[in-house]
N, C-alpha and C positions, 0 to 999 in steps of 0.2 A: 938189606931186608927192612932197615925201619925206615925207609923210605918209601917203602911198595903201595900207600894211599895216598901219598902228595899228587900223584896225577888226578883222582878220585878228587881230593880237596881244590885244589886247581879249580879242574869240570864245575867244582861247588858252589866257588866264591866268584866265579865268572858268570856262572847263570844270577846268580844274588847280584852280582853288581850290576848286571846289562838290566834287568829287572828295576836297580832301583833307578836306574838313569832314564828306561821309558815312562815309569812312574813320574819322575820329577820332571819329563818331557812334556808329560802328558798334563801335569797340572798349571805347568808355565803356558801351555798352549791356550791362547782365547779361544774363549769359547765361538760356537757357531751358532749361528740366530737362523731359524725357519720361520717366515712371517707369510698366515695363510689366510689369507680377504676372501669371504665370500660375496659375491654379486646380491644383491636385494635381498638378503636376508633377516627374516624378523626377527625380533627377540623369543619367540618362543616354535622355531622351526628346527631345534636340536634337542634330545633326551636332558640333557643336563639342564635346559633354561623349560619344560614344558611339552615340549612335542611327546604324543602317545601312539600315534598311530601309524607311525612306524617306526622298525629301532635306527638306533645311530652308535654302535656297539663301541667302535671306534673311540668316538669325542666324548662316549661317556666314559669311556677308560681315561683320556687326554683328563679329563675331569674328577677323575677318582682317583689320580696321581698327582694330579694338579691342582689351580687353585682357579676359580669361578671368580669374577671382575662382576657384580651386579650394578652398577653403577657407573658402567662404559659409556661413554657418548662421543659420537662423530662431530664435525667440526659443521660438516652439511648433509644434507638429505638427498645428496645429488651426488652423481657419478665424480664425474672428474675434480669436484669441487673435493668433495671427502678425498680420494685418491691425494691428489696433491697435500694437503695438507698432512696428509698420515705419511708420505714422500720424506717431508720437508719440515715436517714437528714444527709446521706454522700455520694458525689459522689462516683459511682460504680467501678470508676476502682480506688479510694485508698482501696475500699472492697476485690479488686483482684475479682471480679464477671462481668465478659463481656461480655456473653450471655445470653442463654439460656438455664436450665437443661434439660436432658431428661432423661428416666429413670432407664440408666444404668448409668449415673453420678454416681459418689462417692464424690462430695462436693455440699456446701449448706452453709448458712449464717452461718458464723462463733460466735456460742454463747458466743461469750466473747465481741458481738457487742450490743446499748441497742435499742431496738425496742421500738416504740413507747409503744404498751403494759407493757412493762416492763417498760418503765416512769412514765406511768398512774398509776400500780401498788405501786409507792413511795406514793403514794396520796389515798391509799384503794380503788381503783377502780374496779368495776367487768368487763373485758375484754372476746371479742367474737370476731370470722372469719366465715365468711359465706362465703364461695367461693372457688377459686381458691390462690394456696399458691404459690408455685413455686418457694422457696427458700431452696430447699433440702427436700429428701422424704423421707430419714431415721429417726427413730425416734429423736435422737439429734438434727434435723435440724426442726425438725417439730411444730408447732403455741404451743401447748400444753408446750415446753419446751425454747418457744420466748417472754415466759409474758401475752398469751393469757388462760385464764380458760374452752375455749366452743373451738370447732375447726369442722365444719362439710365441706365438699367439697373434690375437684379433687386435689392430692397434685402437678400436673403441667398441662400442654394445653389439652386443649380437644381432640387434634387432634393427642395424643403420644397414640393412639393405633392401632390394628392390621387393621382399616377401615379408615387410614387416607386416604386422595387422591391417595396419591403415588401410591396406590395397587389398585386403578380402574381397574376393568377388570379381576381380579384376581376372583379364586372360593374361597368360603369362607372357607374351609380347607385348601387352601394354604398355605404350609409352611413358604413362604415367608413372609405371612403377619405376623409372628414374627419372626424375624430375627431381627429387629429394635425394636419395639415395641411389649410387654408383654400385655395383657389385664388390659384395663384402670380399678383402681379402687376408688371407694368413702368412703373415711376416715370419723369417726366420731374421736374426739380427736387424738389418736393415732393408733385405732381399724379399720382394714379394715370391712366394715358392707354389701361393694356389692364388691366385686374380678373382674368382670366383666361389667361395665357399658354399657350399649347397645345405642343403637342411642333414642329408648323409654325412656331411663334414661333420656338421655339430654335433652330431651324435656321440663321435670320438674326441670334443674337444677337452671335457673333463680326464678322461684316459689318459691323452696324447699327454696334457698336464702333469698329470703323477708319474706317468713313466717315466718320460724326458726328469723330473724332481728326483727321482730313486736315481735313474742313471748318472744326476750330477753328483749325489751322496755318494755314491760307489766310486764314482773318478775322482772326488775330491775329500776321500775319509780321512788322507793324512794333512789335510790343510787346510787351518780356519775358511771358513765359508761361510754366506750369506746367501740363503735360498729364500725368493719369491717368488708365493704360487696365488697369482691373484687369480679364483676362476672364474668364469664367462657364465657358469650358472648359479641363481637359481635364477637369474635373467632373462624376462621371455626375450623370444618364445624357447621355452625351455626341450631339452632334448637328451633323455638315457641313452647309451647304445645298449644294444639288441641284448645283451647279457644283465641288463638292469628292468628293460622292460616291462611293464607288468609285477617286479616282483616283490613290490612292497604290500600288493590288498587295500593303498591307499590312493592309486591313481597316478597319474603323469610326475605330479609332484613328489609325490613321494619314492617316487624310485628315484628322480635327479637327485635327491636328498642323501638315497639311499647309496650311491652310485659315487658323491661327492664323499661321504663317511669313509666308504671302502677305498679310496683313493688317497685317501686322506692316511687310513691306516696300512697303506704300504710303504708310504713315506716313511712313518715311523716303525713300522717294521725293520725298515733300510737302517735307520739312525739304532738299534737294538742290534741287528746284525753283525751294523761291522765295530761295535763295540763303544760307537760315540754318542748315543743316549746321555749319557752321563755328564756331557762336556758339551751338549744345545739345549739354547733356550727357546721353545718352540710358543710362537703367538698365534691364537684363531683369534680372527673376530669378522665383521661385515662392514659393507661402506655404506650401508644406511640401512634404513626399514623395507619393510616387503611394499612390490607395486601393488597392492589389493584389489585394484580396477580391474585384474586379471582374475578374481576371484579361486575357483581351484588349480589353479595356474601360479597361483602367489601365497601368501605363507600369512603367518601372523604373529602381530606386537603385542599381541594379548601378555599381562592387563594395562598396557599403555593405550593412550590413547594417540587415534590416527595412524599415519603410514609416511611412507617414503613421500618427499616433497614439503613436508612438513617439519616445523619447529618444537610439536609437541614429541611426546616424549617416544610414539609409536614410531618418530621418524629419525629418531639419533639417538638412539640409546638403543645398544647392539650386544647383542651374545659374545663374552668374549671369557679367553681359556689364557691361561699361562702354564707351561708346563717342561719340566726340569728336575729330573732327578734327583733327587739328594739335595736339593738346594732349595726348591720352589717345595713347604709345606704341602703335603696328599689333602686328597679331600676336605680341601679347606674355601673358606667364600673371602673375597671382599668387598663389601659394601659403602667402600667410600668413593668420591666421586676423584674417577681419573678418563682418562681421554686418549684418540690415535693419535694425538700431537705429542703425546708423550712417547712416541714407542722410539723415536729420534736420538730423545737425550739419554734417555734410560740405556739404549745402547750405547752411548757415547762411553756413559762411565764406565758401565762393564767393558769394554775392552782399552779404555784411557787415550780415546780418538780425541780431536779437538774440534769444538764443536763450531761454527759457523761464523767471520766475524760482524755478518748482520745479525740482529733480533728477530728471536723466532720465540713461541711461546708456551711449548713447550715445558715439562718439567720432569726431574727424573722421578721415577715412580718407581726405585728397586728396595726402598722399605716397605712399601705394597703389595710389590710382587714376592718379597719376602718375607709377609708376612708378621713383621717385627711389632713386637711389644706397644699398642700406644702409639701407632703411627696413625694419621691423619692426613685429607689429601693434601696436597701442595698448592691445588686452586681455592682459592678465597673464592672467587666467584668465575663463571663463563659465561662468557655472549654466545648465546644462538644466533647464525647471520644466515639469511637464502634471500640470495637474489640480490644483495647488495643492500640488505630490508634485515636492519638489527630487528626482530623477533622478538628476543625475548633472550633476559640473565636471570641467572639463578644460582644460588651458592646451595653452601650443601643440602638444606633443608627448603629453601621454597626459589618458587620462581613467576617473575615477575615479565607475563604475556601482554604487547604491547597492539592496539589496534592495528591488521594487517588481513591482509586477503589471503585466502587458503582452500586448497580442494580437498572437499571429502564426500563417503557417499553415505553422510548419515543416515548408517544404521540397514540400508540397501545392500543387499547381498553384491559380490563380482559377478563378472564373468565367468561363464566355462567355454571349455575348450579350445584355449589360446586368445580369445576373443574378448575384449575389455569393456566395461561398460564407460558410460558419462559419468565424469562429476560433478558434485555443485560446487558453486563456487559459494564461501560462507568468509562473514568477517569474523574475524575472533575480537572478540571485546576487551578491554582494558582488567585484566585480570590478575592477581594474586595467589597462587595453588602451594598446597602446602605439599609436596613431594614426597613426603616421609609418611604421612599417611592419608593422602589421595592421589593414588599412583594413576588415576584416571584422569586428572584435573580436570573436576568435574564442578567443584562450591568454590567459587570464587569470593575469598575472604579481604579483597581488599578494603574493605569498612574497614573490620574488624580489628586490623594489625596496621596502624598508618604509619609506626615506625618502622615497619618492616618494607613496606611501599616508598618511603622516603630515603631509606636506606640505599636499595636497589635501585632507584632513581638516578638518585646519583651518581653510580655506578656505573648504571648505564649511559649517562652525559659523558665519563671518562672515558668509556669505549666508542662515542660517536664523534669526539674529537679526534682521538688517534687512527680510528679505524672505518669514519664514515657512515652514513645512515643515509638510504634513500628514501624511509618512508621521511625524516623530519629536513631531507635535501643539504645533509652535511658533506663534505669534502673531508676526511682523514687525511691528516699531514702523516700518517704512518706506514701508507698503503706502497706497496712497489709497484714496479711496472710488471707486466705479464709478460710471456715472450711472444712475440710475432714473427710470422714471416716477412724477411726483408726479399726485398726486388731482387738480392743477386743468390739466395736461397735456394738448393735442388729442391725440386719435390718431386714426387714420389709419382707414378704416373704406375695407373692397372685400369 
């Protein structure tokens, strides 16, 4: 009889011990990274950065459990140039990548560059892309052969087919409408699955994005993973499905908005579900500023000044969210200056991958993201580069704008109704802005501060050497090659 609760104690110390082994499973395990790019979004097109007029209920929660990056800047103003670079935690023009593809391009990220996917893969990690790629459309250039294992989306803009703007007015047999652009189509891995995407497609490309992102967190809860959901909106011409419609009281826009939030918070619903909240570190941000020439169709950098295309600040400096349970401080801001080249390294250390053995530039940013005592950024200073055209640097507090050509539509309302207007074309002048308090750069203080001009100067000489300058026709000895398509190369035929 005085044995008659050892079975009881047994049952006790078995439940206690398996307990503490999935504990100690659970804490050895790396963590999982969700990294979610929005298309042309402005700085103040989310609740947490300014948007009022409709909510975003979702990223303001991401936000009130998280920590606000006010001080984010992209590497360029431009599609595939930012993408790569937030890729490959390397500024874009040493990638030789400074625009845009489209889809007669013949280059694309250069595979002997490591993407984040392919970092993650050091560490057994199951890797996915949901969205939009936009780093070369040929099979070599494509996710499937960039360290990514899943690959579903548009391999560039949504707007690279036969119904972009341009061809308003045109009959829909017009030849013209491919003269430019081939009929858009939607990649599964490497597999064209639709040749022709329709405006009804688009509708569900947002959707199809988050579903396929939850279905990957659902197949992959008990194994580190790396989820990317780049999406294809708020990219004209932009497009809700039918259950987003109408239902913001703010217009077309605002329901894509509305529509990307609630997509956004199923995702993280999934990661709360199945219990691994606790154990991802999840990143929002955008790959550059809003197209404005679309007017209610496009978003806004307010109070930066300018837009997508640009070096000022309405055109790389991006809404961005970090967010991490128990790890990443709530409701908290940082305002120091960090960048998407960092989102590379930063991961590297958190899961103790090895990072690339070229140079990338990259810096790890996880006493920012956490918030630590007295931290400050790790960039001394940044080069803005578009178009092969250093721009303009600037370290924490000012920046130092170099004569160069630029579109904007001072002060001219957009477009409505998908429909873009002209820009001008304006030079910007040899200027001095002091960032810290003229978030407009608007008084050019270059008189005023000649050390702060000579400073910066030379600065900028050390980045035209290693990295090239076309407005002053320098050649950078730092720059790699890009990848091309060679002659014995499949491509992709729809």
């Amino acid at each position: 009889m005085k044995y008659s609760h050892f079975p009881k104690f047994l049952c006790l110390f078995i439940t206690i011990f398996v307990s503490f082994i999935t504990a100690l499973a659970d804490d050895e395990r790396l963590p999982n990274v969700v990294l979610i790019l929005i298309d042309d979004m402005g700085y103040a097109d989310i609740g947490p950065f300014g948007a009022r007029d409709y909510p975003t209920p979702n990223l303001d929660r991401l936000a009130t459990e998280g920590r606000r990056f006010t001080d984010f800047v992209v590497s360029a103003p431009v599609c595939s140039a930012s993408r790569a670079a937030l890729m490959t935690g390397t500024l874009h023009i040493r990638l030789g990548i400074n625009g845009a593809y489209n889809p007669k391009s013949r280059f694309g990220l250069n595979p002997s560059e490591m993407t984040i996917a392919e970092l993650c893969k050091q560490k057994g990690y199951a890797t996915a892309i949901y969205g939009k790629w936009h780093l070369g459309h040929h099979p070599k250039f494509l996710p499937t052969n960039q360290g990514f294992d899943e690959y579903h989306g548009l391999p560039y803009s949504n707007d690279m087919w036969p119904w972009h703007p341009r061809y308003h007015g045109l009959a829909d047999d017009d030849p013209k409408r491919r003269e430019v652009y081939p009929n858009l189509p939607l990649l599964e891995n490497e597999r064209v699955i639709d040749p022709d995407v329709t405006g009804e497609d688009q509708k569900n490309l947002t959707r199809w994005a988050s579903e396929r992102g939850v279905d990957f967190i659902e197949r992959n809860k008990d194994n580190s993973f790396f989820l990317y959901l780049p999406y294809s909106m708020v990219h004209v011409p932009i497009y809700a499905s039918d259950a987003f419609g109408g239902k913001s009281g703010a217009g077309l826009f605002g329901d894509v908005v509305m529509e990307l939030d609630y997509g956004i918070g199923t995702v993280i619903d999934a990661l709360r579900e199945n219990d691994i909240a606790e154990n991802t570190l999840v990143i929002f941000t955008t790959d550059n500023g809003p197209w404005v020439g679309y007017g209610d169709h496009a978003g806004s950098a307010s109070p930066y000044r300018e837009s997508k295309q640009t070096s000022f600040d309405g055109g790389v400096r991006v809404p961005t969210l970090f967010w991490w349970p128990g790890k990443i401080p709530a409701n908290t801001n940082c305002d120091e200056l960090a960048s998407t080249i960092d989102v590379l390294p930063t991961i590297a250390r958190l899961i103790d991958a090895d990072l690339p053995d070229h140079k990338i530039d990259g810096k790890d940013i996880r006493a920012l993201m956490f918030g630590e005592t007295g931290e400050r950024s790790p960039h001394e200073y940044f080069p803005h580069y578009h178009h092969g055209e250093l721009q303009a640097v600037r370290n924490d507090q000012w920046k130092l704008v170099f004569p160069h050509k630029y579109n904007s539509l001072n002060g001219r309302p957009g477009g409505t109704g998908g429909l873009p207007v002209p820009y001008d074309e304006n030079m910007a002048e040899l200027a001095l802005y002091d960032r810290a308090n003229d978030p407009g750069e608007i008084t050019n203080l270059i008189g005023q501060y000649p050390e702060v001009y000579d400073e910066l100067s030379k600065v900028a000489d050390g980045f035209r050497k290693e990295l090239g300058d076309k407005l002053t026709d320098t050649q950078g000895t730092g720059v790699r090659t890009v990848g091309e398509l060679g002659p014995n190369d499949a491509k992709l035929q729809w």
